[in-house]
N, C-alpha and C positions, 0 to 999 in steps of 0.2 A: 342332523346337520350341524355342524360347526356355525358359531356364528359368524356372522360376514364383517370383512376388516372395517375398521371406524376410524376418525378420523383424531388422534393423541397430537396436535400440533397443528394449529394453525398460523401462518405467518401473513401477514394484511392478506388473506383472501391468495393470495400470489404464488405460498407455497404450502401444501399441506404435507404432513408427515401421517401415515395411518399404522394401524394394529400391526399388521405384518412384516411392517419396514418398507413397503411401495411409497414413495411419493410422484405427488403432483406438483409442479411446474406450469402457470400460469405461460401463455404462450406473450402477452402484455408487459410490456415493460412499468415496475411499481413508480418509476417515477418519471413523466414526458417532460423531456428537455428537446429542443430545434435545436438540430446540428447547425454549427455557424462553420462555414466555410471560412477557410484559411488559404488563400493560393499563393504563400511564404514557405508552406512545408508541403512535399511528399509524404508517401505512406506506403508501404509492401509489405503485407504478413510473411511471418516463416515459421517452419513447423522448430522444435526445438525439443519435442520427448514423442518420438512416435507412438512409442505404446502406450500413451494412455492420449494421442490426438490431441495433445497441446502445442496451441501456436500461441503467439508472441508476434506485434506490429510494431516496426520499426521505423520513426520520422526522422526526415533529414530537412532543414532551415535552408531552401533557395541562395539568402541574402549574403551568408559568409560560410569561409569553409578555411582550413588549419588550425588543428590546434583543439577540435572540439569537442569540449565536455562531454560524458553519456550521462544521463538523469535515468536512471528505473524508475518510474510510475507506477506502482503497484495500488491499483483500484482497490475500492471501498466496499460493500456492501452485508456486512455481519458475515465474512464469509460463506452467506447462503446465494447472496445475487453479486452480479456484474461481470462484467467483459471486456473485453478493448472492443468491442464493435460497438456498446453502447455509446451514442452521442454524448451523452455528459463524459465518457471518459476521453472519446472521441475529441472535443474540445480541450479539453484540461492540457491533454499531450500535444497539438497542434499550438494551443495558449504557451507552452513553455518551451516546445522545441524553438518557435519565433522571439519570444522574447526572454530568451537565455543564451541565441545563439549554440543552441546543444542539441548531439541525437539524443534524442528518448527511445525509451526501448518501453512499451507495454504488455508485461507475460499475463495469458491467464492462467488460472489454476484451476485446479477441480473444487468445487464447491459440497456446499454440509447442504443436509445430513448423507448424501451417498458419501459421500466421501470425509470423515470428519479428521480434526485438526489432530495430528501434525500436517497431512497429505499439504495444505497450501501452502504450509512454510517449507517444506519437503522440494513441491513444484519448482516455486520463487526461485530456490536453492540450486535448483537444476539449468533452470534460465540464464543462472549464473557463472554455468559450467558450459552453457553453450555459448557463452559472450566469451569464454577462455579461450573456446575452438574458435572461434570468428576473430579472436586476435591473432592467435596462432595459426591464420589462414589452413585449417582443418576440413577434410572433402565437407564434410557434412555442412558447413558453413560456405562452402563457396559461393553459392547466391548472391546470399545477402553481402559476402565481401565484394562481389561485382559491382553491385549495386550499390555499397557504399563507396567505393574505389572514388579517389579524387576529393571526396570529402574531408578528409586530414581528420581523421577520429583517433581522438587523444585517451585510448582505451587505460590510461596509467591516470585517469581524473572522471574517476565516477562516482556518482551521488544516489544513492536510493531517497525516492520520495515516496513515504507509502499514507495514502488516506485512507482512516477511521480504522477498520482491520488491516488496510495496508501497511497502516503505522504499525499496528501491532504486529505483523510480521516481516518487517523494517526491525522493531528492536529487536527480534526471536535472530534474524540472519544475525544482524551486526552481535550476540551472546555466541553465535553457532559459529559466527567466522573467526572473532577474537583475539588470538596474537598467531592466528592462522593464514593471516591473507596469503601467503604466498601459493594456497589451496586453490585460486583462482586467478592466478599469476599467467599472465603480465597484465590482468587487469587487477587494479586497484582499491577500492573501494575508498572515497578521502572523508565522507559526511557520509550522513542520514536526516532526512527529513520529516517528523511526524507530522502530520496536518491531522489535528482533530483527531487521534490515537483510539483508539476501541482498547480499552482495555477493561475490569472487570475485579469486582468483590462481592463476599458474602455480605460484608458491612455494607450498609447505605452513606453516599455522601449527601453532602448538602444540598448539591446541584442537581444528583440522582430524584433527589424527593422533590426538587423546586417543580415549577410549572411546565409540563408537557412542551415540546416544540411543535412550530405548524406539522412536521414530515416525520415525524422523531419521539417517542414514548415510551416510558419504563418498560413496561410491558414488551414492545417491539427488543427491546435490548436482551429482556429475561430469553423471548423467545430464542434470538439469535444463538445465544450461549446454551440452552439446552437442546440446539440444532448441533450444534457447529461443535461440543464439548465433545472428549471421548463418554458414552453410556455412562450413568451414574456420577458423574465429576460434579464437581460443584465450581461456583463462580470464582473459588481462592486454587483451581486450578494451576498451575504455573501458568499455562500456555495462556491462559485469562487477567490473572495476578500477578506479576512479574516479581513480588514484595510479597508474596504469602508464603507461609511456613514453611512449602515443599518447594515454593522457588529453587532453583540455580543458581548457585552460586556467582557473580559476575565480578563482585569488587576488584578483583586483581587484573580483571582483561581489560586489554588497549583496545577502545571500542571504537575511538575517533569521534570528533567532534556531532552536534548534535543541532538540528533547530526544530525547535518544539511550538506549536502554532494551536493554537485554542481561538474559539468563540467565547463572548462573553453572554450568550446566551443560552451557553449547548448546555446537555446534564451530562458530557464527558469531560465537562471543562473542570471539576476535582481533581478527576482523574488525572490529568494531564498534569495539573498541577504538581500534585503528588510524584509523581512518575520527576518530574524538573527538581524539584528538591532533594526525591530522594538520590537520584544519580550524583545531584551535586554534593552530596553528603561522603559518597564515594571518592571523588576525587576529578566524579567525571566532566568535560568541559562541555555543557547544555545551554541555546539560547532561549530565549521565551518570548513571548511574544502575542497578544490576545489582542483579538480586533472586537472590542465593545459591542454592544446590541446588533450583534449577529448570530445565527445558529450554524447547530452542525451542517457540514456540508457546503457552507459559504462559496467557498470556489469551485470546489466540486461543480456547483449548480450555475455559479456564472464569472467564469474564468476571462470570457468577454467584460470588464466590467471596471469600474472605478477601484471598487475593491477586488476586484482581479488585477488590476493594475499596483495595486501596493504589496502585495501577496507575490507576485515575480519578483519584485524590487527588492523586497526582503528574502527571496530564496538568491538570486544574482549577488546578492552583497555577500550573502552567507557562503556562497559558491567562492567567491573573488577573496575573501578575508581568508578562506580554509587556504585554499592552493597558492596563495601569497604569503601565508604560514609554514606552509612542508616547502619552501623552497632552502 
């Protein structure tokens, strides 16, 4: 008899990868956050790729309507975990659709290792195409344009905000879309948001080797990247390294402006770094911004918060400066 599959991958207990390619899927969410109730925004899923059963939750803000922003929220979690049904992401999108005055739109994607990357920048991409037909009042979007109907959705002033992997496929769209917007016309794309950016090297940074986070550990990142990587890649990847040898070329694309968000205690906070200098080197127009003795995930985890309150403040100005610039 053959031996029996074993277990080549374990990710905190939550996710295992075995011999044969099966994985397990803990039924437990790896991180418990309390939904906090928002009764300032609505919420209604809608399907947006049938064949592969991906929906997307769309919130609309009660308190004001014309004129309004879309935000994409594109969740965090090593591209192996998260949802728009989980509560932390749950909060994050009700946190900014109220206090940005903006629909947010949060897609999910198919997640590593069944599915590995490109498939979620792929997804993302696709989400993109269905917010074309929801402009272009398209059958397949009729719903949701019912539903938004009277809300004055300003689909020509949209923002991608992506956390941790979100970010990193936030800058993968903004390389893939490039002096193509018109590919997703009559919506617009005017920014990108990275909060706390998943990106990845073979080389070790400084913050990579410094002292583990409470939720957050080298280890958990290695793991993530050889979930989430095509078989065999390595960390200088493109789709991991955006500045490694086999990179993409990007310096000539019109990428639109950028706001870069780091903790001063996370180990992607190099990363991020690097990622803000090197664009700037480019030519490209990137803000920055590190909120001291905080870790990854900061608002992620509590969007309700003092520091979730300053963290809007600087996406709003970011928002308000771009679209008072393209006029």
């Amino acid at each position: 008899m053959g031996q029996a599959p074993h277990v080549v991958e374990d990710c905190m207990g939550f996710l295992q990868l075995y011999s044969d390619g099966s994985v397990y899927r803990s039924s437990d969410l790896p991180i418990h956050i309390p939904l906090v109730p928002n009764d300032l925004v609505l919420y209604k899923d809608f399907t947006y790729d049938v064949e592969n059963n991906l929906l997307l939750r769309v919130y609309k803000p009660l308190t004001v309507t014309g004129n309004l922003p879309v935000v994409y929220y594109i969740h965090g979690g090593g591209f192996c975990f998260g949802s728009r049904e989980w509560p932390a992401c749950q909060n994050c999108c009700t946190r900014l659709a109220s206090g940005l005055g903006a629909v947010v739109v949060s897609p999910d994607y198919r997640l590593a290792p069944e599915h590995r990357l490109p498939d979620a920048i792929d997804d993302v991409y696709e989400s993109l195409v269905w917010m074309r037909d929801l402009a272009g009042a398209e059958d397949r979007c009729r719903d949701a344009a019912e539903w938004l109907d009277g809300c004055g959705v300003d689909f020509g002033s949209v923002f991608v905000l992506g956390d941790s992997s979100g970010g990193n496929i936030a800058h993968h769209l903004a390389v893939r879309m490039g002096n193509k917007l018109r590919e997703v016309g009559p919506v617009r794309i005017r920014g990108y948001v990275l909060l706390g950016p998943f990106f990845g090297g073979v080389v070790r940074t400084k913050s990579e080797e410094g002292p583990p986070e409470a939720m957050l550990n080298l280890d958990i990142l290695d793991s993530f990247w050889r979930l989430s990587l095509p078989p065999g890649e390595t960390r200088d990847h493109p789709l991991a390294n955006p500045f490694g040898l086999a990179s993409l070329e990007f310096e000539s694309l019109s990428l639109g402006p950028f706001l870069v968000i780091a903790a001063g205690n996370e180990l992607l906070k190099d990363r991020a770094e690097e990622y803000v200098w090197r664009m700037k080197e480019m030519g490209k127009d990137v803000e920055y911004v590190v909120y001291e003795g905080k870790e990854h995930g900061f608002f992620t985890n509590e969007p309700y918060s003092e520091i979730g309150d300053r963290v809007v403040q600087a996406v709003e100005k970011f928002l308000r400066t771009t679209l008072e610039s393209a006029k």
